[in-house]
N, CA, C and O of each residue as an XYZ file, in Angstrom:
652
protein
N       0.831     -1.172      0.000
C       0.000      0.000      0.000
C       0.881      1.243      0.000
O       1.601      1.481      0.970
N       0.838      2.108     -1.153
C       1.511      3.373     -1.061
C       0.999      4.380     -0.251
O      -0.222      4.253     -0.162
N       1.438      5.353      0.392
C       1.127      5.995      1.151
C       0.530      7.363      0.419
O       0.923      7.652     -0.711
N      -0.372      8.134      1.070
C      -1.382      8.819      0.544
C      -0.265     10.131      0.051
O       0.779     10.244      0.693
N      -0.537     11.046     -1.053
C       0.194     11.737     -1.811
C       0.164     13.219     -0.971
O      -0.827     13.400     -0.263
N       1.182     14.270     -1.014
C       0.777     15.213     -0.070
C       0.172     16.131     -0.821
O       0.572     16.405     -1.952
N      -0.894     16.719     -0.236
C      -1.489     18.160     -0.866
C      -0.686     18.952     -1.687
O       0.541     18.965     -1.592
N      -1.315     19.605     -2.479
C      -0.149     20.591     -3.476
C      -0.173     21.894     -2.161
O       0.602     22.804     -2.453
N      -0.682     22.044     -1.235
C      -0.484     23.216     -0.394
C       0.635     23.263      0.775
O       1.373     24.143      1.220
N       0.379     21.715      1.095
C       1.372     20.839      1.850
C       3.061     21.063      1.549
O       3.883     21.126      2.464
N       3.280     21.131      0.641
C       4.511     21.294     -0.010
C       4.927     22.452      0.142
O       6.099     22.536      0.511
N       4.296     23.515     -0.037
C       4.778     25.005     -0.024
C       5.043     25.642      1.940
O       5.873     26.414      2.422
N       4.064     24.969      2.477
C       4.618     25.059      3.644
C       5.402     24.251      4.849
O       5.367     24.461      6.061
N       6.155     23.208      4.063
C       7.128     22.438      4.315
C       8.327     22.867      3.788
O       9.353     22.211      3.970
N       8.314     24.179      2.977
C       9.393     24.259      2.723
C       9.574     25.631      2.534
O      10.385     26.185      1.792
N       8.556     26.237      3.443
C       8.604     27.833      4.120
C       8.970     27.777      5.674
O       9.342     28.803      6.244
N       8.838     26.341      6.469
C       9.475     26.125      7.767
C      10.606     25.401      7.691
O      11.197     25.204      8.752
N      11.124     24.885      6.538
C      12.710     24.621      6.293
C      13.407     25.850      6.215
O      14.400     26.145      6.879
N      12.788     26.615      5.294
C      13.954     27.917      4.953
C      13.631     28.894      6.541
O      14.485     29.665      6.980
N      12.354     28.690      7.196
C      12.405     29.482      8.070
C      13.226     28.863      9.458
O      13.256     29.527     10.494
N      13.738     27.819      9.377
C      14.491     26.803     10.277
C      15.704     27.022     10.160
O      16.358     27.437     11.117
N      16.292     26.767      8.860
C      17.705     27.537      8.233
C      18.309     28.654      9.101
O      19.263     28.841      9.856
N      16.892     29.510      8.419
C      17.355     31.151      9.037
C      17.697     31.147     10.157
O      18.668     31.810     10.521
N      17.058     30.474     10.896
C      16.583     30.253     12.557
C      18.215     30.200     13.108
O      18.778     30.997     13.858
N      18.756     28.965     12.455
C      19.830     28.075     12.863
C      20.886     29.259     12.632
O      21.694     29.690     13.455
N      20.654     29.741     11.115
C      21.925     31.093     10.649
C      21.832     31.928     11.396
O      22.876     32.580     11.374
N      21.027     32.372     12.204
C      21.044     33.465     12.834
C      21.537     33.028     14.381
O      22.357     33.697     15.009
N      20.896     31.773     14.910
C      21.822     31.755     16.000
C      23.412     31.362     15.884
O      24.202     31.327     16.827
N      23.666     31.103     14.647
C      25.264     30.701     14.757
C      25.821     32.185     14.674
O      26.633     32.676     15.459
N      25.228     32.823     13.561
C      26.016     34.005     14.089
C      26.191     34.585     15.240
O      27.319     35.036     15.439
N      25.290     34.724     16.180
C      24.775     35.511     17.097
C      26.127     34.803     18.059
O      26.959     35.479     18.663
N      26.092     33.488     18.018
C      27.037     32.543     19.183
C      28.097     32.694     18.788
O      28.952     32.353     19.605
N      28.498     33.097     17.787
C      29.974     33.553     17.005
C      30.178     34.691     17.675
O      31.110     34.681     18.478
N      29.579     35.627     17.561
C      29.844     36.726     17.181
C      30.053     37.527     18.946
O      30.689     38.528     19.277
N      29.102     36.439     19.876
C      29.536     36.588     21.385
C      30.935     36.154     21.667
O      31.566     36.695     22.575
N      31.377     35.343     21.042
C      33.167     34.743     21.415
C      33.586     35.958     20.862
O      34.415     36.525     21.575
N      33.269     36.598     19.746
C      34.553     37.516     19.010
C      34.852     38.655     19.724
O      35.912     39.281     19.748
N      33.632     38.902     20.405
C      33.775     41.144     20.663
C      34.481     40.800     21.720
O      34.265     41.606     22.626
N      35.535     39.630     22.152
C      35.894     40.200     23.263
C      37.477     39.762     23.165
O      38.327     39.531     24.025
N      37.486     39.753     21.801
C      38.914     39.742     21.504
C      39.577     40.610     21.106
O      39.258     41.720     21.532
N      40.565     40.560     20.308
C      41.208     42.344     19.423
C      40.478     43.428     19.036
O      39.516     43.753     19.732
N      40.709     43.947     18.214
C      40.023     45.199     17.105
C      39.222     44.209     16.210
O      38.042     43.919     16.405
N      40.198     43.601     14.950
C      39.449     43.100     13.860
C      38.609     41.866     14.542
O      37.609     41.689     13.847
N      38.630     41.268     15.259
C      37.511     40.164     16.056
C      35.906     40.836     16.711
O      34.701     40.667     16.524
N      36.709     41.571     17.464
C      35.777     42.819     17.771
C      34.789     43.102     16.874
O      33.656     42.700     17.140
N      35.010     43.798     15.718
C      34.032     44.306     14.418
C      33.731     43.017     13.609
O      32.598     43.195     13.163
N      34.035     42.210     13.336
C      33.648     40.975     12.429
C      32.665     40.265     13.960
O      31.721     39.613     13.513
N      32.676     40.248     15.574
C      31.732     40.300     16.001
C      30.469     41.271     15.708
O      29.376     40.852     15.327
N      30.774     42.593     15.937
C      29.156     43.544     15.625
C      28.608     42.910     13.957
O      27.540     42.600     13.431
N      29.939     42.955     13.607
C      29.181     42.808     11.731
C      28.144     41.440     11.941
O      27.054     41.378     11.371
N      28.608     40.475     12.752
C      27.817     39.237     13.048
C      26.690     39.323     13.788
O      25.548     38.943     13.526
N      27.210     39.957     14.909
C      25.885     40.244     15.604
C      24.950     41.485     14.804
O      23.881     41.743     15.357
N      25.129     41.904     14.126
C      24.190     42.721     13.523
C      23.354     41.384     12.204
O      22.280     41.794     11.763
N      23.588     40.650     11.920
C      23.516     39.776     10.960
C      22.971     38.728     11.532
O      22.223     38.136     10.753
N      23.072     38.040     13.064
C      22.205     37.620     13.555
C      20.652     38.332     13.545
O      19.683     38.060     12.836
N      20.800     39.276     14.540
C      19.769     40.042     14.516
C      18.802     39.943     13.316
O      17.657     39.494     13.339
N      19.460     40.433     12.296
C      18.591     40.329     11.027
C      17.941     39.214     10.406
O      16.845     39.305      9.852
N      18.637     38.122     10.501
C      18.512     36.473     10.373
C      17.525     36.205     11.523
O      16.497     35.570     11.288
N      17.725     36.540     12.424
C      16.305     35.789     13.122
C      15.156     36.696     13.116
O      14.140     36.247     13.647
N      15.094     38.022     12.569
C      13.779     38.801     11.915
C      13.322     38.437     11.426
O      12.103     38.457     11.600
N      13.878     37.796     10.403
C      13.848     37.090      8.980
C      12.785     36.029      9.490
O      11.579     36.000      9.243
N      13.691     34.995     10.418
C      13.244     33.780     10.411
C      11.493     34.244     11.183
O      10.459     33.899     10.612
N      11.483     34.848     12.186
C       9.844     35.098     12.774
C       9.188     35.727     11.497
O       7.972     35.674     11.680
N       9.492     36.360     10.156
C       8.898     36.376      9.793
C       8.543     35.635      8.573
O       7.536     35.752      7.874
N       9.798     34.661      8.413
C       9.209     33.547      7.261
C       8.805     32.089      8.331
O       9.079     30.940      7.987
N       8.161     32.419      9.563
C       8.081     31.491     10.367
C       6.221     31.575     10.390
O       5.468     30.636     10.652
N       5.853     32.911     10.050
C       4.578     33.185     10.154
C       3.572     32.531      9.186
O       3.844     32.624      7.989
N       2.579     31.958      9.501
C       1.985     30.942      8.587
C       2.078     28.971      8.781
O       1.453     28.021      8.309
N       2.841     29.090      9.418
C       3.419     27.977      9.875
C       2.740     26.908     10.453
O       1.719     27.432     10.898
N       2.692     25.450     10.767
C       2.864     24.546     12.229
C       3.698     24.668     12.701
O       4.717     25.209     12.273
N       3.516     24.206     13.711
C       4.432     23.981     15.060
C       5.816     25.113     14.912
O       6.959     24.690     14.740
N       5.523     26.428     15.000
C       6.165     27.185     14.761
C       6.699     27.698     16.067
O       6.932     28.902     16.164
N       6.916     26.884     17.090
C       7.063     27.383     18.936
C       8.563     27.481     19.008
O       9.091     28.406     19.624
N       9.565     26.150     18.131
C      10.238     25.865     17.978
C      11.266     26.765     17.133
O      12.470     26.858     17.372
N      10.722     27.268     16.328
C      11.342     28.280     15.418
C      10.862     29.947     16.463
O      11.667     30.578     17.148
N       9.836     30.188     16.332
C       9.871     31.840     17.189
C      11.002     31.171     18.356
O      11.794     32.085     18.580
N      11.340     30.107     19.076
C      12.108     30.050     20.012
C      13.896     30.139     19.602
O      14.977     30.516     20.053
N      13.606     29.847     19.066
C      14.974     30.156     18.081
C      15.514     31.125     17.968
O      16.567     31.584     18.410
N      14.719     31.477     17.310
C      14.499     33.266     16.578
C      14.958     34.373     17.363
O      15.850     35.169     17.069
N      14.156     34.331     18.530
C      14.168     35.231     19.762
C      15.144     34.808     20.458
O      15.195     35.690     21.316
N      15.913     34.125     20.690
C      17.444     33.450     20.975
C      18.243     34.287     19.948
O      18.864     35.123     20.603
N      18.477     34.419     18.759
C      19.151     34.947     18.054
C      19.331     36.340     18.105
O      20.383     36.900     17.798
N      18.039     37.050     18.593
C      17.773     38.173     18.374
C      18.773     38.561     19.730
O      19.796     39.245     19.757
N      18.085     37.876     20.790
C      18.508     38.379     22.309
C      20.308     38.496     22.217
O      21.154     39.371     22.402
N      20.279     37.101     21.832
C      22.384     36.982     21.489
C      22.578     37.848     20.799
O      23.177     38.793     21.312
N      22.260     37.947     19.611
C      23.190     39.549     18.987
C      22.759     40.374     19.045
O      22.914     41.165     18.114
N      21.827     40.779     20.321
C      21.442     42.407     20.739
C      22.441     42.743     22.025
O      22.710     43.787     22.620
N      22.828     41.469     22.158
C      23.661     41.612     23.958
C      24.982     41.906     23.114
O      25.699     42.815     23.533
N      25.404     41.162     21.863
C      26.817     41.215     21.106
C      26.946     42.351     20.475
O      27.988     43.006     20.450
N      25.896     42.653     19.929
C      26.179     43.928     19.360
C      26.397     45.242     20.438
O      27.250     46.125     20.346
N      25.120     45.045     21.717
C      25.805     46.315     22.823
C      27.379     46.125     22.906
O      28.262     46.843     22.437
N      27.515     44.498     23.920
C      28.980     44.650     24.033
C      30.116     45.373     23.082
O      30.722     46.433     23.242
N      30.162     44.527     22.176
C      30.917     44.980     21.116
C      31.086     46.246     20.758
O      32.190     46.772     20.619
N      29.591     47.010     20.526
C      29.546     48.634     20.423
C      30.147     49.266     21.378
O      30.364     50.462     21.187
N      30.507     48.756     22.439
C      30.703     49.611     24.033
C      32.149     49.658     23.853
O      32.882     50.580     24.209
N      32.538     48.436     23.193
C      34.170     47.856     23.152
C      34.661     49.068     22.480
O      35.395     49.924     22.974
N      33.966     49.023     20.809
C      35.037     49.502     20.121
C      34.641     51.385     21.084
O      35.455     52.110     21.655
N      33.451     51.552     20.931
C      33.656     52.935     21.491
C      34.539     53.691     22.377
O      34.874     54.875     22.423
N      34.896     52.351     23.263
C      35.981     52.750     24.738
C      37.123     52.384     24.341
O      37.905     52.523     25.281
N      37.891     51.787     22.984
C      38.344     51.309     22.545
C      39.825     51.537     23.078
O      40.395     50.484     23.362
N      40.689     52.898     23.303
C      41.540     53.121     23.939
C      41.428     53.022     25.681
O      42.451     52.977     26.364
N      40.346     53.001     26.157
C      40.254     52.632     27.417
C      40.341     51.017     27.776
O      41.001     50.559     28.709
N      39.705     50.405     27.039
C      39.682     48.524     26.939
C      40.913     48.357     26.521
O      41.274     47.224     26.842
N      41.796     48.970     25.922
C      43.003     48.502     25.748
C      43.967     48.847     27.002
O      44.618     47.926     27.495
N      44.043     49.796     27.381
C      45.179     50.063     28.790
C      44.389     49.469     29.660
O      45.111     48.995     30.537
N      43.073     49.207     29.911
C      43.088     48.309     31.138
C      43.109     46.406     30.584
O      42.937     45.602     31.501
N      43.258     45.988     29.541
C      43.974     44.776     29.153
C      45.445     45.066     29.642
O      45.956     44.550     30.636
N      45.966     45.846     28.909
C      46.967     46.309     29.669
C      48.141     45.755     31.099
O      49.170     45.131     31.360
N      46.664     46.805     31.845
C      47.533     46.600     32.928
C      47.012     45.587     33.660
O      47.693     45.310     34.647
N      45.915     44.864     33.488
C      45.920     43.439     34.167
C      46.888     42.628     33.305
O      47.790     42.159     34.000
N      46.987     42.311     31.989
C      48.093     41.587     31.744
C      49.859     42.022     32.412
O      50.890     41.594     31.894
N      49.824     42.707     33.322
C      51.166     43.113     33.901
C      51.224     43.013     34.928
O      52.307     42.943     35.509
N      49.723     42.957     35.715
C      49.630     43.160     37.332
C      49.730     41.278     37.808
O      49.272     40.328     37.173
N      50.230     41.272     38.670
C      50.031     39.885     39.681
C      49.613     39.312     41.150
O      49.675     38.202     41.679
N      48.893     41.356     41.793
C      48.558     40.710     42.591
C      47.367     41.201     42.586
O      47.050     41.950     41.661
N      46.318     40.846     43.760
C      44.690     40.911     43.772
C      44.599     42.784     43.975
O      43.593     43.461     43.761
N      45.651     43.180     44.334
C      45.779     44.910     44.727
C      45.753     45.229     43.719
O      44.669     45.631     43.297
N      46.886     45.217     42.841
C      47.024     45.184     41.306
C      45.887     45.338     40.491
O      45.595     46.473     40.115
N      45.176     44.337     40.147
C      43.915     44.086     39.644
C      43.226     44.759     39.839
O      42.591     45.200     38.882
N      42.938     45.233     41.159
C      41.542     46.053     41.552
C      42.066     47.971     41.285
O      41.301     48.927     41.158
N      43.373     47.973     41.277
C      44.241     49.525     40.987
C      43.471     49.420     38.968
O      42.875     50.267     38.303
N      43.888     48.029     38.656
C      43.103     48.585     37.246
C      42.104     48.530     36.930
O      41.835     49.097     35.871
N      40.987     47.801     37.691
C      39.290     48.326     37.710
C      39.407     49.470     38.184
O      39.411     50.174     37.174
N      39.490     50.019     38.906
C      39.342     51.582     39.484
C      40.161     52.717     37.967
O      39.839     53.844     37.588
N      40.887     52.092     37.635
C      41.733     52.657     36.630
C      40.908     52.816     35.266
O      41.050     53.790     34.528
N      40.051     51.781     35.015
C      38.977     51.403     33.707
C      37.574     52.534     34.207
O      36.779     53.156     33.502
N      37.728     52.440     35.808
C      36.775     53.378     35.896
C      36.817     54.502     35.771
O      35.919     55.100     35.178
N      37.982     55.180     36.346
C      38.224     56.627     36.285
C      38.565     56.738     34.795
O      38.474     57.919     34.458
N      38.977     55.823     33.629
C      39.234     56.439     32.391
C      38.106     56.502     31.679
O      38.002     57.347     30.790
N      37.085     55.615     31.960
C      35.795     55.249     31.001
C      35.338     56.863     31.833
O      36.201     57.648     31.441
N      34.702     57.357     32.451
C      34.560     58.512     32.947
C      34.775     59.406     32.248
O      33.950     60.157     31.727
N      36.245     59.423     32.137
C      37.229     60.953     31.785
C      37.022     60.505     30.147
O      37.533     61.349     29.411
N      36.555     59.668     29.604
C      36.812     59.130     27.995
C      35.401     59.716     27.779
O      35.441     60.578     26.901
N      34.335     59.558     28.220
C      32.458     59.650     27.705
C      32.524     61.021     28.249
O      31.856     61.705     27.474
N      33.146     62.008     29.499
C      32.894     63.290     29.454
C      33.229     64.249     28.349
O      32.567     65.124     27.792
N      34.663     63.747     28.177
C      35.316     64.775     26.920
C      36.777     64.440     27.684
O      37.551     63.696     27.082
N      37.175     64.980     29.013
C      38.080     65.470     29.828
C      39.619     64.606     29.213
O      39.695     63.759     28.323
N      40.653     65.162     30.015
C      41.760     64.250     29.195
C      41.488     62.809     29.769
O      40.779     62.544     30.739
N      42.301     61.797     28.855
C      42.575     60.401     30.059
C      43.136     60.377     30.971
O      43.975     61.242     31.223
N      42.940     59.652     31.559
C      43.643     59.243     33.018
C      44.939     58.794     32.618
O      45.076     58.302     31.498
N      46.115     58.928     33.569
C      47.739     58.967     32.725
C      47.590     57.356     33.344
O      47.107     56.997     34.417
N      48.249     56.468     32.140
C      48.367     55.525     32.235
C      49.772     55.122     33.255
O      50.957     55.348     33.006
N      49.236     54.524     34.335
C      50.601     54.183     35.254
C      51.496     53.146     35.431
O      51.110     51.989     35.265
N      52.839     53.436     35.801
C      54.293     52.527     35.337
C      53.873     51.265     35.879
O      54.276     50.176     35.470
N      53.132     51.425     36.719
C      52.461     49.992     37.950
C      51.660     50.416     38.781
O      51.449     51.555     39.197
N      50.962     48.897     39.143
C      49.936     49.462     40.283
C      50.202     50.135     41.380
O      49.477     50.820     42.101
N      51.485     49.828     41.437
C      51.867     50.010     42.899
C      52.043     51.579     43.239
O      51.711     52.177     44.263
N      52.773     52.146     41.868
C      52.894     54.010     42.220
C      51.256     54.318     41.896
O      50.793     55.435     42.126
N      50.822     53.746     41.606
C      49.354     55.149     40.854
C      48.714     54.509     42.502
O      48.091     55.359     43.139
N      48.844     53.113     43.168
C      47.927     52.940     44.467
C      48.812     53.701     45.682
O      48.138     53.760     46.711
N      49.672     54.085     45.774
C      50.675     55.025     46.618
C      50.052     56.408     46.173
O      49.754     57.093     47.152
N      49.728     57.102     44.740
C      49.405     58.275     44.823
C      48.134     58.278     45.184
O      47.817     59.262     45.852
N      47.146     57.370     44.929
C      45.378     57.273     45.383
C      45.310     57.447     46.767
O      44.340     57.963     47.323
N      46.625     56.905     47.532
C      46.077     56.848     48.813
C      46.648     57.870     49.512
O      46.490     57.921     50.732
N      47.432     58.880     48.799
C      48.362     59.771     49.340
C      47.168     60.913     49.344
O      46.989     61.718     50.258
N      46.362     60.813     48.092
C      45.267     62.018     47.544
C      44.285     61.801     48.318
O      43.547     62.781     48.427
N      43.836     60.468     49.182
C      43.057     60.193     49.485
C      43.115     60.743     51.431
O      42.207     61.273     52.072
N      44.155     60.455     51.784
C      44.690     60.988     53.549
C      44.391     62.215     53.386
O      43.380     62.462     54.045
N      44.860     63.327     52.700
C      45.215     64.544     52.861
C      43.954     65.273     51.860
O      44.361     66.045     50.992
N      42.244     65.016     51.976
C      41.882     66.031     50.978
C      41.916     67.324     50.968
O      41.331     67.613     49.925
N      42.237     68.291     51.480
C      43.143     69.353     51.723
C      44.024     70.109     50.378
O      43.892     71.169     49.766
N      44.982     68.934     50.301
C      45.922     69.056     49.224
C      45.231     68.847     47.767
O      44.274     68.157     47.415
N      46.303     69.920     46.897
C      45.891     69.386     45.567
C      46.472     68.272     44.595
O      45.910     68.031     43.526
């Protein structure tokens, strides 16, 4: 017994939730790409936003060649996964390259520092430059080590008095 033949309507939307499945899938690979990249160099960095912007679009795509559908829970779930990942990749990334000379001296100076003092002299350091970088004001002078710029913080810090 051969099995019953599919509708001629059947066909067209078996293969509007393939291509909308595709998309689904293209858009979260970018999106999962494109979260590893922004948090590497410059050119990783931007070939992340370019991705995460390309996710984004790919899973638009897919909710809207998803519309019309069965069992379409599976795909909007997708979709909205893609969207969420390269809306978080694209902020990051945008934030990166914008602070771009600030994310670099505080790579910087944690790649130089070794102790837990150290470390926290260059969060405070990422803070006071991201600050002085989004006001206008100059940067913060990048220091020889943690150890003199946490000797002058705490010298500025005893005596507010002094300038």
């Amino acid at each position: 017994m051969t099995p019953p033949r599919p509708s001629p309507e059947a066909a067209p939307a078996d293969a509007r939730r393939a291509a909308a499945t595709r998309t689904a899938g293209g858009g979260l690979v970018c999106a999962a790409v494109s979260l590893v990249l922004v948090g590497a160099g410059l050119w990783p960095t931007v070939a992340g936003v370019v991705l995460a912007a390309a996710g984004i679009g790919l899973g638009i795509a897919a909710l809207v060649r998803s519309r019309g559908t069965d069992r379409r829970r599976l795909l909007v779930l997708s979709a909205v996964a893609a969207i969420v990942l390269g809306a978080l990749s694209l902020l990051a990334g945008g934030a990166r390259l914008a602070l771009w000379p600030v994310a670099e001296a505080y790579q910087e100076c944690v790649a130089g520092t070794l102790t837990l003092s150290g470390a926290a002299q260059c969060q405070q350091e990422l803070e006071d430059g991201i600050w002085s970088y989004l006001s206008g004001g100059p940067a913060a002078p990048a220091s020889e080590g943690a150890g003199a710029s946490a000797a002058s913080t705490s010298n500025a810090s005893a005596d507010p008095a002094r300038p």
